[in-house]
N, C-alpha and C positions, 0 to 999 in steps of 0.2 A: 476465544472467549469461553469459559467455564458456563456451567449450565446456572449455577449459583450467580446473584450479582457480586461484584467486585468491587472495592474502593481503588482506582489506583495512586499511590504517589510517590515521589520522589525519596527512593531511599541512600541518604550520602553511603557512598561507599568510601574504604581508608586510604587507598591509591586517590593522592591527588586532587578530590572533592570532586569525582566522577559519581554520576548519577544511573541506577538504574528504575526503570520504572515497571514496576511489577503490583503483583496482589497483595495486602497487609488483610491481616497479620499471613507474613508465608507460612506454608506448610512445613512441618518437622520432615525429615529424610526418613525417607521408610523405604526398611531392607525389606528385600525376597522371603517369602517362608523358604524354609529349612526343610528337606529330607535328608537326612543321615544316616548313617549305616549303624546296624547292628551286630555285633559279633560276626564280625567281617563279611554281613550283608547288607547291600543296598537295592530294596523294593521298591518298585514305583510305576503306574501306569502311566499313559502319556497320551490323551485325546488330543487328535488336530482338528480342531474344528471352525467352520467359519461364525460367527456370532458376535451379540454383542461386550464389547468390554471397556476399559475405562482406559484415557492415554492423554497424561496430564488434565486430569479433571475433566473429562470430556466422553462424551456416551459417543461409539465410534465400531461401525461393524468391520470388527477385524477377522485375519487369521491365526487362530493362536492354538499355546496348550492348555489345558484344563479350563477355558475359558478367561485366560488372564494375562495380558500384554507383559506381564512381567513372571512368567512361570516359576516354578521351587529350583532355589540354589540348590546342587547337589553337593554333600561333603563327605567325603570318604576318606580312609585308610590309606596307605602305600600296605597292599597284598588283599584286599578287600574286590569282591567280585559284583557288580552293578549289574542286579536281575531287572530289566526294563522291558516291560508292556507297552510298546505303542500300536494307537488305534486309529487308524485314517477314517476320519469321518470326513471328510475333503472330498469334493468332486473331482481330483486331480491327484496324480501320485505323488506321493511324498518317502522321504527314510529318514536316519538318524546317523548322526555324524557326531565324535566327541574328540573335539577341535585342540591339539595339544598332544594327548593321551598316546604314551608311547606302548600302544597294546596293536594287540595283532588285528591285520588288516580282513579276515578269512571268515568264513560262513557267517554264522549270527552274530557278532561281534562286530569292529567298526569296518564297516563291509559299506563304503559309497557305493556299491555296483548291488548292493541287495537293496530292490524297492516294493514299497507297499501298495499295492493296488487301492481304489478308492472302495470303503467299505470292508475293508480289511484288517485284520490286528497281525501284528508280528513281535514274536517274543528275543531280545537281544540279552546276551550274557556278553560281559566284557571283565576280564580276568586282569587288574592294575598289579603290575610286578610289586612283590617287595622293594624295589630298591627305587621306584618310581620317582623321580623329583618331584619336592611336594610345591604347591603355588596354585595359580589362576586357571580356568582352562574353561572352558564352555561346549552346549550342545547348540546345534541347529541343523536344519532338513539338508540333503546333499543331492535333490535329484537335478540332472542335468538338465538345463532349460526353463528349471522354476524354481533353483535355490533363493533366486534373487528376488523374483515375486515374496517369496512363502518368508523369509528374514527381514525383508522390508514391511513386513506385514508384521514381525513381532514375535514372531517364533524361533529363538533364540533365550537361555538362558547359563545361567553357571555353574560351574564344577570344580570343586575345591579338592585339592590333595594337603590333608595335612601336614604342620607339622614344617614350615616356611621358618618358625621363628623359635623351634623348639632348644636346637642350642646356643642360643644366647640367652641366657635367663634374667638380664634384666629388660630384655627387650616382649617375654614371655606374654605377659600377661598385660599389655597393650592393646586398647579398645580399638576395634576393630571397623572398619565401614567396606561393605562391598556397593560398586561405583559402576551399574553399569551403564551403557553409553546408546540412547538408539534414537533415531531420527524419524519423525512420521509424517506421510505427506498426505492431508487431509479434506475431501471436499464430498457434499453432500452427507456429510455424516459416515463415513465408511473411507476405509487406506485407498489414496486411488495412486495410480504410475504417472508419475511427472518427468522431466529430466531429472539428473541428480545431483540433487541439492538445492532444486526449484522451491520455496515453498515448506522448505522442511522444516516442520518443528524439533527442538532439541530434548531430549528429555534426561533424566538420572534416574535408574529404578523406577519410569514410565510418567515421572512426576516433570513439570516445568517450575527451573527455580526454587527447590527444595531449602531449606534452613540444617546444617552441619553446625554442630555447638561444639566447643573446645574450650576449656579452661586454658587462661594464662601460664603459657608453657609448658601445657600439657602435650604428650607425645600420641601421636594414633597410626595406625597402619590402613593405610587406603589401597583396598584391591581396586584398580580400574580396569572396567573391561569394554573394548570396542565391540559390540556385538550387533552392532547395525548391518547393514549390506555393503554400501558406498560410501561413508564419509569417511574423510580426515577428522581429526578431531587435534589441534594444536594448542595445549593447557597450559595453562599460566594460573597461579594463586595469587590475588594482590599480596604487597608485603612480606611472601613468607618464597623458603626453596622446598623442592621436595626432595627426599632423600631416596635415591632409589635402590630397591633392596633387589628386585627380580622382574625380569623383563620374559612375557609370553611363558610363563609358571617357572623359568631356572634361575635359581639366585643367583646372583653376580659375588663374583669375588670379593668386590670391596662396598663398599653405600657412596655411590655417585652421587654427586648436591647437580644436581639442575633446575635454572630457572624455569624451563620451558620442555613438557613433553608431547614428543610427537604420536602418538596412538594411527596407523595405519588401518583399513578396517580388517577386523580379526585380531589387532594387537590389543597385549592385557602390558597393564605396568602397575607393581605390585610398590608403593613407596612411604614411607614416614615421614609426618607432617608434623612439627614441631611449632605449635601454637604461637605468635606474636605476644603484644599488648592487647586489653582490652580493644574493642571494634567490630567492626562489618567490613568483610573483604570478598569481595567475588571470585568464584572459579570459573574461568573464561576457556572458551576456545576463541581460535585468531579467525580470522576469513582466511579462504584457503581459495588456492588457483592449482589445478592439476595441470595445464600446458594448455599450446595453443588450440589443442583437439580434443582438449577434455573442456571441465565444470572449473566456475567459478562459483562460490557461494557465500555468505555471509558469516562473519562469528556468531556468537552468542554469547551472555548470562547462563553457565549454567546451573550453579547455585550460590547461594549467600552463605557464608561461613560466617557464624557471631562467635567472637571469643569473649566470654564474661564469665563471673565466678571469682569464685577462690583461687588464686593461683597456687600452681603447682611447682617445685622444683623441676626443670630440663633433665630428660634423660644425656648423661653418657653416652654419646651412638658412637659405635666399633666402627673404626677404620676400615679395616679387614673384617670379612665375613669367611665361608669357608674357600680352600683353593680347588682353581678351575683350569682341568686343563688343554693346557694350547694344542691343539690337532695341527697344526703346520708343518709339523714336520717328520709329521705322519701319514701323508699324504700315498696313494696308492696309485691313483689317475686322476683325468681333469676331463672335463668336455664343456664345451659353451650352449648353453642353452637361449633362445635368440624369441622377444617378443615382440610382436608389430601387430600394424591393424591394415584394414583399409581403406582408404581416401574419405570414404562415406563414415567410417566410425562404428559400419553394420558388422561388422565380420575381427573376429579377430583371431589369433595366429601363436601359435608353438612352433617353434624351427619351422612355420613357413605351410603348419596342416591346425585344421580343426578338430578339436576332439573327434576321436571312435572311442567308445567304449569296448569294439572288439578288435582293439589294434596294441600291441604293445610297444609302446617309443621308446623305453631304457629299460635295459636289462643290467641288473650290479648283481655279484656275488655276498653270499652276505660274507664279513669279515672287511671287506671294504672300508677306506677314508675317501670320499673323491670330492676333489675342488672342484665347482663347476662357476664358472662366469656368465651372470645372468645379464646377458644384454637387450636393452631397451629399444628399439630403432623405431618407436612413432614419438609423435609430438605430445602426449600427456602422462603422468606416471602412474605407473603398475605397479604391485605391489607381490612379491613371490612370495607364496607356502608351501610346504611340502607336509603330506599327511605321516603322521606314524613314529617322524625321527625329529631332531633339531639340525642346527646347524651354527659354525661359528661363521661370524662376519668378521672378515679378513682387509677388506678392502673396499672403499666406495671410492668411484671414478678416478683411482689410482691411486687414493691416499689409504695409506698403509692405517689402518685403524689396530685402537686397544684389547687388548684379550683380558676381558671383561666376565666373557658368561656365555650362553649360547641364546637361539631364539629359532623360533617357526617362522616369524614375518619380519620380512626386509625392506623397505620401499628401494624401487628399481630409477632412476631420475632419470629427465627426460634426455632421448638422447644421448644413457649415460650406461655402466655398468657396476654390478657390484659383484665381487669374489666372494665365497662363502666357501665353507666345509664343511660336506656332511658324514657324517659316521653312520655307515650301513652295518653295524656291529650288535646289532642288539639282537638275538634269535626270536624274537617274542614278534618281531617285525618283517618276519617271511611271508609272503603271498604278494599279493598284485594292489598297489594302490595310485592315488594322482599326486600331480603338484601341478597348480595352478596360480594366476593370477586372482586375489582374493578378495578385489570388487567383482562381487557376484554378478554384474549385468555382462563385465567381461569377461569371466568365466560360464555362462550361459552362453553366450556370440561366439566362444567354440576355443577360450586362452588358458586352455587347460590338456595338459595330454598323463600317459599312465605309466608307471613303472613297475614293474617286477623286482621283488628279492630274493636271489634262489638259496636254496639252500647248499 
């Protein structure tokens, strides 16, 4: 319930004369502010603090940055260098982690293993390659044992590398929405820990139910980004497909039309929406079931789309985007990497150990292609990322899949496996990083281990 009163009533929706029941008049969609870089600088300090702030209309003591559930998008350059201030004002340790970013894993830079003492500031430089693929990517905290706290609390936000849609120039200059995706689980006034997906409210840009406007056949580019801790998020647009352009920031070779996208948490899906007839059409997530030893939780409403106006002529959308290519047969070595839990759901497991942070599980040379098969063996599903590089998805539970593009996150199915390839070839990606399961509460419980890239 919002602190303001509320009228509710029945809004037709264009799917079928489906009903949602929400606040009138809704709220317009409002983006992140913007920090941007300057002559190939990006400045910004970054307080964690716990306090109060706002999360879909509602006054609510969270953990957040600068005081705000939904902190500054950051947008920068491919060769631009991200000088960032953060300030624990937190009773708890916290770092900074930039989720995608194929930059080096080593001292002040994106360094999960450097953490902030409470009361403490630490100064990070991260040095984005020239050749950087440009798309979605986001930040949020990485200390082990509380990432999942301190993300479910809200401290998480975006990170844009430009320059997604630069060559295609009738696609250029297409209105843009950044979508991102977090779940709040709320009682007495302040975030509290539920199961997950107990209880959760769904928000977009920290709002519930927001208004997305589109002109008749007008074209838009929607960045979405999962930045919550735990959920699924499985999207549907009444009436309309999405066109997908780049999956976790790397553009795919061709514009995929799917009805329905799966967002894992930590997945971003970068896509163009191509406006209907006049109407009201909701963007839905499904109810989701993780297995018999995970979460079942509800769909939701998560925004109202109105298409009215003037109509627009439909863009042209390119068949072909640019070419991506196939690692398969470039392959160098393979090893399986094996994820389980145990019986209780308390503990959970890498090749059968729980994190050390002073242990190192995989050793690769850099110059490396290695296939690794990531096998599932409990009853709900995991989701694998790996920090620093991508990887192609080759294969899920034996079916030979499309060479499409690459991605960070993969969902692993239960009792299933997925093949993937990763390219250890970048030099900018030497030192010591993790790859984990990237529901935070299973990556805290210990389903995360570390790897090495030597030189």
């Amino acid at each position: 319930m919002r602190l303001r009163a509320v009228v509710l009533l029945a809004l037709p929706l264009a799917a079928g004369g489906a009903f949602f029941w929400g606040p009138t008049p809704p709220e317009a969609l409002r983006e992140p502010a913007v920090v941007a870089s300057h002559d190939g600088v990006l400045q910004l300090t970054l307080t964690a603090a716990r306090g109060a702030t706002q999360v879909g209309g509602r006054r609510v003591i969270a953990q957040v940055y600068n005081g705000s559930y939904l902190p500054p998008t950051l947008r920068v350059q491919p060769g631009d260098v991200v000088r960032l201030r953060l300030v624990n004002a937190l009773d708890e340790t916290t770092n900074l982690h930039v989720h995608g970013l194929a930059v080096s894993p080593r001292d002040t830079s994106d360094n999960a293993f450097l953490h902030i003492a409470p009361g403490r500031a630490q100064g990070y430089e991260i040095r984005i390659p020239a050749s950087h693929p440009p798309g979605l990517y986001w930040y949020h905290p990485h200390p082990h044992g509380r990432s999942d706290e301190q993300v479910r609390n809200g401290m998480s936000g975006a990170l844009i590398v430009e320059g997604l849609l630069d060559p295609f120039p009738a696609l250029r200059d297409v209105h843009e929405h950044v979508l991102l995706l977090k779940d709040a689980q709320i009682g007495g006034g302040k975030v509290v820990p539920r199961g997950i997906g107990d209880d959760a409210i769904r928000t977009v840009n920290g709002m519930v139910n927001p208004t997305i406007t589109l002109r008749p056949g007008e074209t838009q580019l929607w960045r979405i980004g999962n930045v919550g801790a735990d959920l699924y998020y499985l999207l549907t647009l009444d009436g309309h497909r999405f066109y997908e352009v780049a999956r976790d920031g790397h553009r795919l070779a061709r514009l995929v039309p799917k009805q329905q996208l799966l967002l894992e948490p930590g997945a971003r899906e970068e896509v163009l929406v191509q406006a209907a007839g006049p109407g009201t059409y909701a963007l839905r997530t499904a109810g989701f079931d993780t297995g018999p030893q995970g979460n079942h939780y509800p769909g939701a409403v998560l925004a109202t789309v109105r298409v009215k106006g003037g109509a627009v002529p439909p863009l042209a959308l390119p068949k072909r985007l640019l070419p991506v290519a196939d690692l398969r047969r470039r392959i160098t070595d393979r090893r399986t990497i094996v994820f389980s839990e145990s019986a209780d759901g308390d503990t959970f497991f890498v090749d059968g150990r729980t994190f050390d942070p002073n242990r190192i599980d995989t050793r690769v040379k850099l110059g490396a292609i290695e296939e690794w098969t990531i096998r599932n063996e409990s009853g709900e599903l995991h989701d694998f990322h790996i920090h620093q590089t991508h990887f192609q998805v080759t294969e899920v539970n034996g079916v030979r899949q499309q060479s499409d593009g690459y991605q960070d996150i993969v969902n692993v199915p239960v009792h299933g496996e997925v093949k993937v390839i990763i390219p250890f070839t970048d030099p900018n990606i030497v030192g010591r990083f993790v790859y984990h399961c990237h529901l935070l509460s299973h990556e805290d419980k210990g389903m995360m281990a570390t790897i090495e890239v030597m030189p």
